[in-house]
C-alpha positions in Angstrom: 47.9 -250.0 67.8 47.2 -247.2 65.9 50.7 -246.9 64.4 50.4 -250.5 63.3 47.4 -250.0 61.4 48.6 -247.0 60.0 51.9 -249.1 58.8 50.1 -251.9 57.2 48.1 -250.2 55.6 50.4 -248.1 53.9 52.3 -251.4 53.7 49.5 -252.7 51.7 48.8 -249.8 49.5 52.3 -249.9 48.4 52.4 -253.3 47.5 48.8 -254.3 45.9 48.4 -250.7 44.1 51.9 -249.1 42.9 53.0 -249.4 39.3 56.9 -250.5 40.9 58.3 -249.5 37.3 56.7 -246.0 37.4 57.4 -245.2 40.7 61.2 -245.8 40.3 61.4 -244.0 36.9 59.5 -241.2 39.4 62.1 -241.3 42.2 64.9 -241.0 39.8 63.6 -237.9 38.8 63.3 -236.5 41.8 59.8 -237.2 43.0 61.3 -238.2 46.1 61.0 -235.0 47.4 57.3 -234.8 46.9 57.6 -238.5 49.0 59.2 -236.6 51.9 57.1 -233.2 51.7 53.8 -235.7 52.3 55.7 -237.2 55.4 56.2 -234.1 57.2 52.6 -232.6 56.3 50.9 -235.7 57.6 53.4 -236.0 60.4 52.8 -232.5 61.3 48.9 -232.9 60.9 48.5 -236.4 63.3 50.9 -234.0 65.8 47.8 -231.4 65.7 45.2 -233.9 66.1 46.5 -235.9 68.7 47.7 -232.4 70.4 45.5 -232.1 73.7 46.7 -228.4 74.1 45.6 -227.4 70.9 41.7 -226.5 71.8 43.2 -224.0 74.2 45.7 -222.5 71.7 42.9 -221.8 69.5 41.0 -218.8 69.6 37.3 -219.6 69.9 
């Protein structure tokens, strides 16, 4: 459920809010690289969140 909502609302961000002529004059310069590095740091974040383990990894 959460994955939906995380999906549309991306979904909806993308398509009310982006300038569609900027973003591909962007991505043809390369700013799809930034696109990805923001994928893997928020996929890496929710990982850590979600983690149960990670309250005993951490030192207190």
């Amino acid at each position: 459920m959460t994955a939906i909502l995380i999906v549309l609302t991306v979904v909806a961000y993308l398509a009310l809010l982006v300038d569609w002529k900027d973003l591909i004059g962007v991505l043809g310069q390369g700013g799809w690289v930034s696109i990805v590095l923001y994928v893997v740091l928020t996929a890496f974040i929710v990982v850590i969140l979600t983690n149960p383990d990670i309250p005993h990894i951490v030192p207190h």
